[in-house]
N, C-alpha and C positions, 0 to 999 in steps of 0.2 A: 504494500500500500504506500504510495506516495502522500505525503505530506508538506504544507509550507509552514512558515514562520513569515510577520513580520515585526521588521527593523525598526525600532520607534528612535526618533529623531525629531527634535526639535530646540530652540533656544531656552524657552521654558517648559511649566508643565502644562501651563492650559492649553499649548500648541499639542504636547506630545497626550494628551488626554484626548483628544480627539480623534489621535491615530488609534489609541489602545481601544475607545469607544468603537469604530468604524471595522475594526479587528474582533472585535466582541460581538459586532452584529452580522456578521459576516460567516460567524460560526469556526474561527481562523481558531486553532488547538494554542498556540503559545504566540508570545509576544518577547522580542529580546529590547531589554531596556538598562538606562543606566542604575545603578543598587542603587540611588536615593528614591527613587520609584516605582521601588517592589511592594511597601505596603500600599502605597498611591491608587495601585493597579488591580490590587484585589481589593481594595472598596468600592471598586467600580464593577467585578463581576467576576464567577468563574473560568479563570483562564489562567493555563502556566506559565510561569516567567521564568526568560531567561536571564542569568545575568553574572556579573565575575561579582559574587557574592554567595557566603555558605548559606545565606536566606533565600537566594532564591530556588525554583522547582527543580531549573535545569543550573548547575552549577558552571558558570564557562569561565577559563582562563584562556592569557594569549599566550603565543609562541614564546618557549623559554624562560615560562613561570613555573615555579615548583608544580611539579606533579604529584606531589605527597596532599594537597588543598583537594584534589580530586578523591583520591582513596579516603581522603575524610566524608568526602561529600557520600561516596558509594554507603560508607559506615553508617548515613545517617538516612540512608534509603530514596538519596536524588539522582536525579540524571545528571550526566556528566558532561563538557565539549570542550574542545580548542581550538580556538581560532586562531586561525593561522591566515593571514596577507601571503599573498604569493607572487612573488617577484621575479623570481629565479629558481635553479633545480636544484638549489641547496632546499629552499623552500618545501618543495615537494617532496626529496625524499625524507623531510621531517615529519612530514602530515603520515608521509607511509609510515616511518617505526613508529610513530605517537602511537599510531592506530594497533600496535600489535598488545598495549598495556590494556588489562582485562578491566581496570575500574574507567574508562574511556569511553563512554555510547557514540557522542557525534566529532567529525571532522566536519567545524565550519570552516570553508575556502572562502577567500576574496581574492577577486582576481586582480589585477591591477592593468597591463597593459597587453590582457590575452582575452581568449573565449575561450577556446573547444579543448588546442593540447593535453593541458595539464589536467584537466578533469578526465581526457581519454584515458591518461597513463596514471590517475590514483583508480581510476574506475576498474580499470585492468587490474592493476595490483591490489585492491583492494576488494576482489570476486569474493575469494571464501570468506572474507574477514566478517565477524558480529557487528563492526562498528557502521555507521549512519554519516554516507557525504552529504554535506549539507551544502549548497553553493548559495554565496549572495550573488543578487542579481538586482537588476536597476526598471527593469520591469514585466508582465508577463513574458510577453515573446519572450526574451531572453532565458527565464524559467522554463518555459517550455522546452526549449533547445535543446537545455541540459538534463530535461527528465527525458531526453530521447537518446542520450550520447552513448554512440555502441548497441543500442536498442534496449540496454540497459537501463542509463541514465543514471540520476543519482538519486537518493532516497528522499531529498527534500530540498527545501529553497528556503530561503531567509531575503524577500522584497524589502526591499530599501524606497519606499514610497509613503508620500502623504495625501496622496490622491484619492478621496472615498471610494469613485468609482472603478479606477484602478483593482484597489484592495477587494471587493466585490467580483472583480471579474477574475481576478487570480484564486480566490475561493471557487468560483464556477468551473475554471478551468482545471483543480485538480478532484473537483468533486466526477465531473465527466474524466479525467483521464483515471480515475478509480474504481467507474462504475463497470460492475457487471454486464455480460451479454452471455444470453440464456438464448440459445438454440430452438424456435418452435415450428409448430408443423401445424398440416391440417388432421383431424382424424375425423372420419363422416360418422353421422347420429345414426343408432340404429334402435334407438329405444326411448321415447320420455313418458313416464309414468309415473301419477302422485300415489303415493305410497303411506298414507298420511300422517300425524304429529310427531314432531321431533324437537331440541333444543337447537335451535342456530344459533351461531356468533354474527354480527355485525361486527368491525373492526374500523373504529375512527381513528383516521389518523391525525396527526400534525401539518399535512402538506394536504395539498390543493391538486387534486389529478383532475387529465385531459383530459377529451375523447382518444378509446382508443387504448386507454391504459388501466389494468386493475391490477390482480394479484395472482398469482398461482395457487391453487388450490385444489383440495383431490380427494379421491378414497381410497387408493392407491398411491403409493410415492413415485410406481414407477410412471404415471401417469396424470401430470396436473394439467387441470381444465383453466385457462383463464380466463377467470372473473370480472366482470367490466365494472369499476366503480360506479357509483349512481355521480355521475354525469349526465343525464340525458334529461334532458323537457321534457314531461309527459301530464295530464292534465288531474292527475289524482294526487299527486304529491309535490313537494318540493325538491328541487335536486337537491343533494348531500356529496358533493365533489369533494368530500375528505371522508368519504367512507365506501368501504366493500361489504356486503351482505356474503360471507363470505363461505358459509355451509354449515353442516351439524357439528356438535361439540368435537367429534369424532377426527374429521378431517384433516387432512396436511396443510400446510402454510411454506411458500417458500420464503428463508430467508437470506438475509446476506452469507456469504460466505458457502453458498450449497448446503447452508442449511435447511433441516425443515424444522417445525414446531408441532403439536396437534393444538387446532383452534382454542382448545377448553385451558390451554397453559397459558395462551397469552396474556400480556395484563398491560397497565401504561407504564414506558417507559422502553418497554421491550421493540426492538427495530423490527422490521419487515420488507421487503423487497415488492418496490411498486413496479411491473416490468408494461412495459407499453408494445404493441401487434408488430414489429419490428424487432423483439428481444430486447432492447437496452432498458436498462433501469437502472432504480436511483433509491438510495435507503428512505424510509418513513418511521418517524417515531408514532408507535401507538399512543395513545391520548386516552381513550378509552376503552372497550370491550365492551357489547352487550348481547346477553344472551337468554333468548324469550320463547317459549312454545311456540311452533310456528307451523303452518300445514308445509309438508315438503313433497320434492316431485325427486325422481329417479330419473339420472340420462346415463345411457349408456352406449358409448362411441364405440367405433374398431378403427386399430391403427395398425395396419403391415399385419393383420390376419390376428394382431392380438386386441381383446374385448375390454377399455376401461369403463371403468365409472366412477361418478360422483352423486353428489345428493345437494340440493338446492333446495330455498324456499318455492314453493310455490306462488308465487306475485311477479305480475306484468313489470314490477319495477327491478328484478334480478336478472342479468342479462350476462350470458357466454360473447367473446369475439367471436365474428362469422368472418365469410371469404372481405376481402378488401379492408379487412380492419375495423369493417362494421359493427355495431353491438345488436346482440340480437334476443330480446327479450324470451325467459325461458317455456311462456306461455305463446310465443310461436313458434317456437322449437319442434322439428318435423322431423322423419326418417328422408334420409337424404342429405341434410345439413349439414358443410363445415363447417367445424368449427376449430381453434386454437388450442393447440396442447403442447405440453413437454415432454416428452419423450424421454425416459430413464432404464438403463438397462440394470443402474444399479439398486442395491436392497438398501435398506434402512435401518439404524441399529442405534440409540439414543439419538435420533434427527440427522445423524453422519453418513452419509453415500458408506456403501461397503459391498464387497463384492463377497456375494454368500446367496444360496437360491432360499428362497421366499417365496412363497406362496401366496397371493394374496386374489380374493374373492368378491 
């Protein structure tokens, strides 16, 4: 997983408070700042700091400071960096031996009168190692570059900007270069039948979905049907564009990481994978859970000769993706119909892909 930082920089603090603000709303993980405004930084909100102080989260010294200030820091359960200016190949092969000291997490680089070289050849030497290149950079593009060098890249960035919408967009841009792509397909309907009462979940999340986008969901793991969030205008309700009707208590949930869940575990707080008729997706924090007696219907697809299913509420407001991306409400749901699935050859073993036969009905 790719991550950035940004560089707070200003003459004072109500300058650099706006950066740390703009970093905060942004959802940016850490902010490196100077140690007079490390308490500063957490009255203003949950987020880690770095900074060459044993107060702060992330502990950073520069080139040629005691390294014994970091094994303290390790001792007291912080993360650790050194920042290193890069000038020359003395420069670099210090950032390589720093990086082989085990209380060590990040090499931050500053480049000075280079781009690409010298991050090639710590990138290179630096494959197997635990430790995290951090590169400073002076704006996205340029971060970008370097999360692609050798196809590799480096593990993070540290933006050196005051610009809001900058910092915004360099949030955007490593949230998409970290987002998942989930492989789907079509599998044709060869059954919809209400079956009737059951407990569903509902799942509200935190984020706002499109048309187009819902969740993975299933009866089977190896086989999730996707869920079209109640996005659509219809004349009986109100849309709920942060929510999926998402099956019985029973059912899988895809999450980050290839994980799954069963719906009746989730709670808020807990992420979820909102994936759109295209495969890409992007995490969502659950908000809430709700889960209500509800009449439910039975669909059961075939995909490459094998039979999935799932189980849905029964209401014109529950809707599978069809052909084109379209949503298609589970009360016109026909034999005949594409629809969207994921296709899994692998079993399931506390929500972990594993390869083991399973049986599932």
């Amino acid at each position: 997983m790719k991550f950035g930082w940004i560089y707070v920089s200003g003459d004072n603090w109500n300058e650099r408070k706006e950066i740390v603000k703009d970093a905060l709303e942004s959802s940016i993980p850490a902010v490196y700042v100077p140690k007079e405004d490390i308490e500063k930084v957490r009255e203003l909100g949950n987020i880690k700091v770095a900074s060459k102080d044993l107060d702060a989260d992330i502990v950073v010294i520069g080139k040629g400071e005691d390294l014994d200030i970091l094994r303290k820091a390790k001792e007291l359960g912080k993360e650790t960096g050194v920042y290193i200016p890069i000038e020359g190949k003395e420069d670099e092969e210090y950032a390589a031996e720093v990086s082989k000291y085990p209380y060590v997490d990040y090499i931050i680089i500053e480049g000075k009168d280079w781009t690409i070289i010298p991050l090639e050849n710590l990138i290179a030497k630096l494959a197997d190692s635990n430790v995290k290149i951090v590169s400073v950079t002076d704006d996205v593009e340029e971060g970008k570059t370097a999360y692609e060098i050798l196809e590799k890249g480096v593990d993070g960035t540290l933006l050196r900007s005051k610009d809001t919408n900058e910092i915004k967009d360099f949030s955007k841009m490593i949230e998409e270069m970290n987002a998942e792509r989930v492989k789907l397909d079509y599998a044709t309907v060869k059954k919809v039948e209400p079956i009737g009462s059951g407990d569903r979940v509902c799942i509200d999340t935190c984020t706002i979905m499109e048309e187009g986008e819902g969740m993975l969901v299933g009866s089977y793991s190896r086989g999730l049907f996707l869920v079209h969030g109640e996005t659509v205008e219809n004349p009986y309700v109100a849309t709920r564009p942060f929510r999926v009707n998402a099956g019985p208590v029973h059912a899988y949930v895809l999450c980050p990481g290839n994980k799954t869940k069963y719906l009746s575990e989730l709670k808020a707080g807990d992420k979820v994978l909102i994936v759109n008729k295209d495969g890409m997706t992007r995490e969502a924090v659950v908000g809430r859970v709700k889960i209500e007696r509800r009449p439910l219907v039975l669909v059961e697809a075939e995909y490459k000769g094998d039979i999935l299913r799932t189980i849905l509420q029964n209401a014109e407001t529950i809707r599978l993706v069809g052909e084109g991306g379209k949503p298609i409400s589970v009360v016109d749901l026909k034999e005949g119909d594409k629809v969207l699935i994921k296709f899994d050859e692998s079993a399931r073993h506390f929500g972990m892909a594993i390869k083991e036969t399973i049986i599932e009905r």
